[in-house]
C-alpha positions in Angstrom: -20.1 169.9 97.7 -20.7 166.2 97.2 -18.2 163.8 95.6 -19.7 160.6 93.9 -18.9 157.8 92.0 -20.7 155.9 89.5 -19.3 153.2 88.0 -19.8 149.7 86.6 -17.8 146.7 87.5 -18.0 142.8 87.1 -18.9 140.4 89.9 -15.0 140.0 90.5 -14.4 143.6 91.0 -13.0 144.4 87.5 -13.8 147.8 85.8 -12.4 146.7 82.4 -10.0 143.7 80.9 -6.1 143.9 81.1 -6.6 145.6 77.8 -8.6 148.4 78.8 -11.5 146.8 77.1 -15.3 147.4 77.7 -16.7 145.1 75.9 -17.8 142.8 78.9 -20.4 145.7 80.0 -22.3 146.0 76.7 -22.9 142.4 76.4 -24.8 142.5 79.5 -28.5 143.1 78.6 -30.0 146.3 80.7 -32.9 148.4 81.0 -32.6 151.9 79.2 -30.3 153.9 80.0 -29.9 151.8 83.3 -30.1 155.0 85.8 -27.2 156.5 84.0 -29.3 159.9 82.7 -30.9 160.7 86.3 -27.3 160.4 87.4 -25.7 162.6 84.8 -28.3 165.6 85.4 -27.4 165.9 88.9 -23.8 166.5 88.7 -22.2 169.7 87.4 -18.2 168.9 87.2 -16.3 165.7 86.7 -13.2 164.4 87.4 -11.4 161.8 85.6 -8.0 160.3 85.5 -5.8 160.6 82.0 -6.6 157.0 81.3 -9.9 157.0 81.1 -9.7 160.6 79.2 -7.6 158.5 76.4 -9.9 155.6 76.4 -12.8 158.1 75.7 -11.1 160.2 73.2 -10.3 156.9 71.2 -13.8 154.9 71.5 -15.4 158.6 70.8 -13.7 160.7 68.7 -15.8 162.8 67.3 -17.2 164.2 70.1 -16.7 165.1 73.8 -18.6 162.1 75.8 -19.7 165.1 78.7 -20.3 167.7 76.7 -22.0 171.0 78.9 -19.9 169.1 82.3 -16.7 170.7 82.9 -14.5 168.0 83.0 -11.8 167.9 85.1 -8.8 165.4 84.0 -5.8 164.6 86.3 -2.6 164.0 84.6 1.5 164.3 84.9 1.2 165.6 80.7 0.5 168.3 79.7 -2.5 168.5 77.3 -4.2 172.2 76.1 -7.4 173.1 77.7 -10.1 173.7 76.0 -13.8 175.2 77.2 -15.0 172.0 78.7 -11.6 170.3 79.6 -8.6 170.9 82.1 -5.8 169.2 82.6 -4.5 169.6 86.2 -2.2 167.7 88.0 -3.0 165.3 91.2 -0.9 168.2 93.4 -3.5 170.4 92.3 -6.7 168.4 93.3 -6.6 169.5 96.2 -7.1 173.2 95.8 -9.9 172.4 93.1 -12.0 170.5 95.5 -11.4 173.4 98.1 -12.7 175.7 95.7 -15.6 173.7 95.3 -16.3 173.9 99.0 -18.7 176.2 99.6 -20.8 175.8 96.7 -23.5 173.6 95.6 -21.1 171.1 93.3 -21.7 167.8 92.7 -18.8 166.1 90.9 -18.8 162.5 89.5 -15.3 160.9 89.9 -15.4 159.1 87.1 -12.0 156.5 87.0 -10.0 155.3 86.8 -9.3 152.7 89.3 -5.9 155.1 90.5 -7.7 158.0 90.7 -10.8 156.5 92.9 -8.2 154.8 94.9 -6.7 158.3 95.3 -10.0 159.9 96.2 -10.9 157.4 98.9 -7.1 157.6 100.9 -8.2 161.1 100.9 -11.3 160.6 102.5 -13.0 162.7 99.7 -15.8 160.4 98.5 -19.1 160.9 99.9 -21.5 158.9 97.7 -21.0 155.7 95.3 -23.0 154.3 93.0 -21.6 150.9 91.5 -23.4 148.9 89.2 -22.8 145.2 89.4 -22.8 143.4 85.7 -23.5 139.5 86.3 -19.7 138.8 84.6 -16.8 137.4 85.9 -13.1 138.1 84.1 -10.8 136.4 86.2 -8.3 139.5 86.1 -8.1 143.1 85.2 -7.9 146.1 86.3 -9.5 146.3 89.8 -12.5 149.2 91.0 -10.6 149.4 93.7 -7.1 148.6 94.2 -5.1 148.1 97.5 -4.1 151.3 99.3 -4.7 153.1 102.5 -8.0 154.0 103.0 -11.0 152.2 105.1 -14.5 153.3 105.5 -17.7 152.3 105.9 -20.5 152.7 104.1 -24.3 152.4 104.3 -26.6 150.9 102.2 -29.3 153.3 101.3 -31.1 151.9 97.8 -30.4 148.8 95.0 -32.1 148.9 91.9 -32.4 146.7 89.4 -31.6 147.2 85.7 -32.3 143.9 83.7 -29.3 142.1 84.5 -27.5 144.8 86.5 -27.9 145.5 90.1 -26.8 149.0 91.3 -26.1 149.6 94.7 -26.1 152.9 96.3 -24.0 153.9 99.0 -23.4 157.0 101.6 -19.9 156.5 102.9 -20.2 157.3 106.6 -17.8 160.3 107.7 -16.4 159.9 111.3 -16.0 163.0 113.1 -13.3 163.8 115.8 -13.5 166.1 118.8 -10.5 166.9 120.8 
């Protein structure tokens, strides 16, 4: 199992305005799809917090942004579940991602800025993949906000698309012997 993130975010470390706005990432001019396809085939579930679920059901309603990904969103309401959606709480993460263990999964984390803050304090991420857009907002809502978690990570690519740069990251995992 491998946890990633992918994830766009502005110079200042903003993944969208106060207002849950976007609009700052379209007007930046790419290339393609900038690496967003290659990414998307190699995962198989994602996981996403109920504000970005909202946000995606509003900007797209008329259909499902991941369809063929089973998409896992984490959320205190209750919502129905449908074929490619379910709604689980954060106290059931846990056992989700244990389930996941000894198979072959590769799950995108997809936001929000909560739920990646969430991932990190449990030491779950393995991968991330954030694309800097040449923008800076001032304030918003932060990639990733304050909390307990510190790790280091190592550079292992960049790429360039037009005016993005995405940098590609293998957080290093610390292992304890007694």
């Amino acid at each position: 199992m491998r946890v990633r993130l992918f994830i766009a975010t502005t110079l200042d470390g903003y993944i969208a305005t106060t207002d849950d706005e976007l609009q700052w990432l379209f007007d930046v001019q790419g290339e393609g799809d900038n690496g967003y396809g290659h990414f998307y085939e190699g995962v198989n579930s994602i996981i996403m917090g109920r504000r970005t679920y909202e946000w995606l059901k509003r900007e797209q309603p008329e259909q499902w942004a991941y369809k063929g990904k089973q998409t896992y969103v984490v959320s205190q309401h209750t919502f129905e579940n449908t074929a490619e959606i379910s709604f689980i709480k954060l106290t059931e993460l846990h056992a989700l991602l244990s389930s996941f263990k000894a198979t072959d999964q590769k799950i995108w984390v997809v936001g929000g800025g909560q739920l990646i803050k969430y991932f990190l304090e449990q030491d779950w991420v393995d991968e991330l993949q954030v694309t800097v857009a040449p923008v800076l907002l001032g304030k918003g809502i932060p990639l990733f906000p304050e909390g307990s978690y510190s790790q280091h990570l190592k550079l292992v690519e960049t790429t360039t698309y037009g005016q993005f740069v995405e940098l590609h990251y293998l957080v290093e995992k610390t292992s304890t012997t007694d």
